[in-house]
C-alpha positions in Angstrom: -66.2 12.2 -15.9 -68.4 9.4 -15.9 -68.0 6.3 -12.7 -67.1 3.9 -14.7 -64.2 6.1 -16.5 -63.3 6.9 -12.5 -63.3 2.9 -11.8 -60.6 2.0 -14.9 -58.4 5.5 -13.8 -58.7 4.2 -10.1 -57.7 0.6 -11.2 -54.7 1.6 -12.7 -53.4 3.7 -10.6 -53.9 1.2 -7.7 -52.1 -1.1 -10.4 -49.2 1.5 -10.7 -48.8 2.3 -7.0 -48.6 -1.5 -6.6 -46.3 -2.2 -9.0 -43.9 0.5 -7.5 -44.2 -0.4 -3.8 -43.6 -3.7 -4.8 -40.3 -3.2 -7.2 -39.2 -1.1 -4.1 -39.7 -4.0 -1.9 -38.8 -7.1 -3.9 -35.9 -9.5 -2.5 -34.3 -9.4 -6.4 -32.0 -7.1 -8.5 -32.8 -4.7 -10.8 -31.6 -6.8 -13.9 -34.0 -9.6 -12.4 -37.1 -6.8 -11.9 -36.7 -5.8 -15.2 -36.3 -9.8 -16.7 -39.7 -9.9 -14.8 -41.0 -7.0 -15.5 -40.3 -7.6 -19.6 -42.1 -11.1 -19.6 -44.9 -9.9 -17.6 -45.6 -7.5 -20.4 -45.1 -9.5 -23.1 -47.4 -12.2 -21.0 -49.9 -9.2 -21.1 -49.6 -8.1 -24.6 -49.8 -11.7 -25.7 -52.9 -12.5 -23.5 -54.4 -8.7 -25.1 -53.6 -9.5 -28.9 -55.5 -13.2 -28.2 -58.8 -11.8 -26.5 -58.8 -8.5 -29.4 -58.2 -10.4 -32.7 -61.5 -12.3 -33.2 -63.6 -9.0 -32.3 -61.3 -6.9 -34.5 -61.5 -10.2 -37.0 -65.8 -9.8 -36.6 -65.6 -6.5 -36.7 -63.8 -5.8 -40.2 -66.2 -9.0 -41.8 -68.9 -6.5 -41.3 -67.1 -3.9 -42.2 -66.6 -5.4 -45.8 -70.0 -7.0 -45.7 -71.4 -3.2 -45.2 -69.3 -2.0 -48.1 -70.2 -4.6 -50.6 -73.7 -4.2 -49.7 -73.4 -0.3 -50.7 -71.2 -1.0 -53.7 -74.0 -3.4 -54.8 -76.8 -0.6 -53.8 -74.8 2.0 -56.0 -74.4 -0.1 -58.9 -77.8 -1.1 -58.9 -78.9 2.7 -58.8 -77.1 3.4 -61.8 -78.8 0.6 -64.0 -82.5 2.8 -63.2 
């Protein structure tokens, strides 16, 4: 396994261990955790889908740039 794949599996386990110790802990209720705990994540998933969609966005423009360019290259070759 490589260090860095060791660095992201320690990260989220100290994330993990921290997240139970402190649902153990926490002055609230369960229903309240869980309140918490659901807007966290959809804080997270919100904040994930934002930073992802212009790379993915980037990504498949050169994708379909790359597969013009090939159709155009194929069709091209056939003309000879």
């Amino acid at each position: 396994m490589k260090n860095s794949d060791n660095l992201v599996l320690g990260i989220i386990a100290g994330a993990a261990a921290g997240a139970i110790l402190g649902m153990l802990f926490s002055p609230h209720s369960g229903t309240v955790n869980r309140r918490i705990i659901r807007r966290k994540g959809e804080d997270i998933a919100f904040d994930v889908t934002e930073a992802i969609a212009e790379p993915i966005e980037q990504l498949y423009d050169t994708i379909t740039d790359k597969i013009e360019m090939l159709k155009k290259q194929a069709l091209s070759g056939i003309g000879r």
